[in-house]
C-alpha positions in Angstrom: 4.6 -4.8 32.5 8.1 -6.2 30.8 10.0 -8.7 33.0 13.8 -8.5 32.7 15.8 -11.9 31.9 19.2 -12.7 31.2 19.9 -14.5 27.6 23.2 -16.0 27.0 24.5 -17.7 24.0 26.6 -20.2 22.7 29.1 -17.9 21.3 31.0 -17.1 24.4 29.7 -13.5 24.6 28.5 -13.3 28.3 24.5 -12.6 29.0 22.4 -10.0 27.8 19.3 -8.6 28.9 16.1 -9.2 27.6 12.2 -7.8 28.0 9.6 -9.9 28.0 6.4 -8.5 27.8 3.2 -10.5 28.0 -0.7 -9.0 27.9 -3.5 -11.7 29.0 -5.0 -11.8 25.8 -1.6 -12.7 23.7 -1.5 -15.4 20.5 2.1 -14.5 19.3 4.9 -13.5 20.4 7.5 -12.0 18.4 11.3 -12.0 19.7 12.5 -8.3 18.5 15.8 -7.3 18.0 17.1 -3.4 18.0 18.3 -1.5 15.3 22.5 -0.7 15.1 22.3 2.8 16.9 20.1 2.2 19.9 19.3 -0.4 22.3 16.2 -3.0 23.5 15.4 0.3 25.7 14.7 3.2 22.9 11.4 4.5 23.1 10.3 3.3 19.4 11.0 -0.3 21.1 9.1 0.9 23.7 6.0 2.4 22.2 6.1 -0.9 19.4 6.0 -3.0 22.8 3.1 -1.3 24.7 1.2 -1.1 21.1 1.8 -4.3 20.2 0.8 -6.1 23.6 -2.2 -4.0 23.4 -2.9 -5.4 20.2 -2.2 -9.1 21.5 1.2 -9.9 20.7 3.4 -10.6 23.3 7.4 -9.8 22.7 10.6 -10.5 23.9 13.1 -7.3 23.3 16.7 -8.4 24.1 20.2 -6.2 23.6 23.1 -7.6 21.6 26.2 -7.9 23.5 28.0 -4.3 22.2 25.2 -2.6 23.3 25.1 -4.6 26.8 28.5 -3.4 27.1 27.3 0.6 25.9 29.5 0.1 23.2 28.4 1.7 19.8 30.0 -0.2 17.0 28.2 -3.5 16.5 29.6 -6.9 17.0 30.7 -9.3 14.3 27.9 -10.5 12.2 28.2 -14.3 13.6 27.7 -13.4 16.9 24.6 -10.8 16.1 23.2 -14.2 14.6 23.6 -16.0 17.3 22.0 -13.9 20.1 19.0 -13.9 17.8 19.3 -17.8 17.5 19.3 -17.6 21.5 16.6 -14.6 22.0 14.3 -17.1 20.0 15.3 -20.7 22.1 14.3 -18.5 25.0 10.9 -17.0 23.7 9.9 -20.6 23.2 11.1 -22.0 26.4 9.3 -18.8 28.1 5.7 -19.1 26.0 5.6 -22.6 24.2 1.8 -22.3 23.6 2.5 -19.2 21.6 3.1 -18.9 18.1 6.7 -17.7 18.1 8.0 -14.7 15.4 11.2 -13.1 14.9 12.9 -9.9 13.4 13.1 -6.6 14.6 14.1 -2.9 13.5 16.4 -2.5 10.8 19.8 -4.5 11.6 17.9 -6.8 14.4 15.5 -7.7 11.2 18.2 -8.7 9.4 20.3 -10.1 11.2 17.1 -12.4 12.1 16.5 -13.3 8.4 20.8 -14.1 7.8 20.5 -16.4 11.2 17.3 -17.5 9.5 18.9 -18.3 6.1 21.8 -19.9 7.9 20.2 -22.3 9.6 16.2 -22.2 10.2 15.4 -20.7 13.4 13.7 -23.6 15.4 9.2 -22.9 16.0 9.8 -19.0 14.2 6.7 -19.1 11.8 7.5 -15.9 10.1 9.7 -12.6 9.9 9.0 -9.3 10.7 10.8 -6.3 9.4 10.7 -2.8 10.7 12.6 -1.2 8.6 14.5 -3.4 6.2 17.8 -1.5 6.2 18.1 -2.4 2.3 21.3 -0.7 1.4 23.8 2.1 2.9 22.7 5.9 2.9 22.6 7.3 -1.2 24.4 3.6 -2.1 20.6 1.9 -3.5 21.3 -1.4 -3.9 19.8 -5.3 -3.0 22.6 -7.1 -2.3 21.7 -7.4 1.0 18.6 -8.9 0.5 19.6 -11.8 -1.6 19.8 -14.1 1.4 16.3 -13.9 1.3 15.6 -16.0 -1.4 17.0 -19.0 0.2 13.9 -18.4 2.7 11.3 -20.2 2.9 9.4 -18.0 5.8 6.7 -15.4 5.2 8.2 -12.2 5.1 5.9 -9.0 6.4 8.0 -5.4 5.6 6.9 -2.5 7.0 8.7 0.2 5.1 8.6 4.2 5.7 8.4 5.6 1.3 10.8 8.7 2.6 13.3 5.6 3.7 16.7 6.4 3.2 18.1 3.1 3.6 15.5 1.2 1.5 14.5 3.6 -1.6 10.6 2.3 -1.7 10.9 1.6 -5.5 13.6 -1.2 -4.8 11.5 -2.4 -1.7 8.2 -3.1 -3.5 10.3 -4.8 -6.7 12.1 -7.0 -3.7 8.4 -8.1 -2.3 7.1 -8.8 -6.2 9.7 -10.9 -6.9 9.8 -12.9 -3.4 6.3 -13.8 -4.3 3.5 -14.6 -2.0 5.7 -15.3 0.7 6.4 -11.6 0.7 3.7 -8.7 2.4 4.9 -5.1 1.9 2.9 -2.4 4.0 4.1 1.0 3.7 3.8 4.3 5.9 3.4 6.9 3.1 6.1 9.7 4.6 7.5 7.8 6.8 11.5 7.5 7.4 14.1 5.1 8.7 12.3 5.9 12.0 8.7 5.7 10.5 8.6 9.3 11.6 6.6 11.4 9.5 6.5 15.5 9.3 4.4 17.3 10.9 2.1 17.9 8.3 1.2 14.5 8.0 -0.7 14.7 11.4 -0.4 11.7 13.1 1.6 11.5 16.2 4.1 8.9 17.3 1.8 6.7 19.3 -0.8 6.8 16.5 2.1 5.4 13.9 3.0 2.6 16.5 -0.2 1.8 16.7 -1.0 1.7 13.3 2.6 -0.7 12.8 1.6 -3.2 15.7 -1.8 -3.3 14.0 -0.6 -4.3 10.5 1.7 -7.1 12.5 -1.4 -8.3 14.3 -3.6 -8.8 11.4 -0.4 -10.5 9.6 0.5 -12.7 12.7 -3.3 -14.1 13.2 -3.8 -16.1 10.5 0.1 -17.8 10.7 -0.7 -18.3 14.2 -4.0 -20.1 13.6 -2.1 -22.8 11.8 -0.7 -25.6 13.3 2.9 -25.1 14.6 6.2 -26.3 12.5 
């Protein structure tokens, strides 16, 4: 069951919620951030929670401040970076014997990675995208991924191939040429959402499931290391 907590930051914002959500048999625990149009709250959060914890990984969902206000446009990009910087100060005050990850769905992933290149995220042992949201709707492009080169982090992208934000082609030519460092795992027909048509059939839970299980198996061996 997820435990509400209040986050605050150093930018001057005011407190934001957060979820943390721990099952007895976690060995990571990943600090995800929400995509632009939704909040910590939307079911895919949700059902990527409940999947995740049942596959041992613990998380801690948190809100930005526009959507703690119910506001729809997002805030300025320095302050988005700075409620991830404090989302993951809190996830290692909350479980320091876990290995600590970061990321999140579309804009929370990124938004993780810019904070990351900014300034490295203190204990994060690796990124985890859902949804990279690679360029703007029929605009394909990977300017916005160029901060990711000045990583050093291993990057995991889990990537729908029907995508309209990430054209698949430019997302696989992104992981080759961030080398090792870089793990690509893709949901053949999935979208933005990772929603898939109903011919594919597989339903929602299945899909999270099959997500949280690819972030397990990438998380384990990270985790097994000894900490930065």
């Amino acid at each position: 069951m997820a435990e509400e907590r209040a986050l605050a930051s150093e930018r001057s914002q005011g407190p934001v919620t957060g979820l943390y959500e721990r099952p007895a048999n976690a060995f990571a625990l990943y600090a995800l951030a929400h995509g632009a149009g939704a909040d910590m709250r939307h079911r895919f959060l949700q059902g990527m929670a409940q999947a995740l914890a049942a596959a041992g990984v613990a998380t801690l969902r948190f809100n930005f401040p526009y959507t703690e206000r119910r506001q729809r446009r997002p805030d300025p990009q320095p302050v988005l970076e700075a409620y991830v910087r404090s989302a993951c100060a809190e996830a290692r005050r909350l479980a320091p014997d876990l290995a600590l990850f970061a990321g999140g769905k579309s804009l929370g992933g990124r938004m993780s990675s810019n904070a990351a290149a900014r300034e490295p995220l203190p204990g994060v042992r690796g990124l985890v995208f859902l949804g990279f949201p690679l360029h703007a709707r029929n605009a394909p492009s990977t300017a916005r991924a160029e901060h990711l080169r000045a990583l050093e982090l291993p990057l995991l992208f889990l990537q729908g191939t029907r995508d309209e934000l990430a054209e698949i082609g430019l997302v696989r030519e992104l992981a080759v040429s961030l080398g090792a460092r870089a793990t690509l795992r893709e949901l053949p027909g999935g979208d933005h959402s990772f929603a898939l048509r109903k011919s594919a059939g597989r339903s929602e839970a299945e899909v999270h499931a099959w997500l949280a299980a690819e972030i397990a198996a990438w998380m384990r061996p990270l985790s097994a290391r000894p900490g930065p």
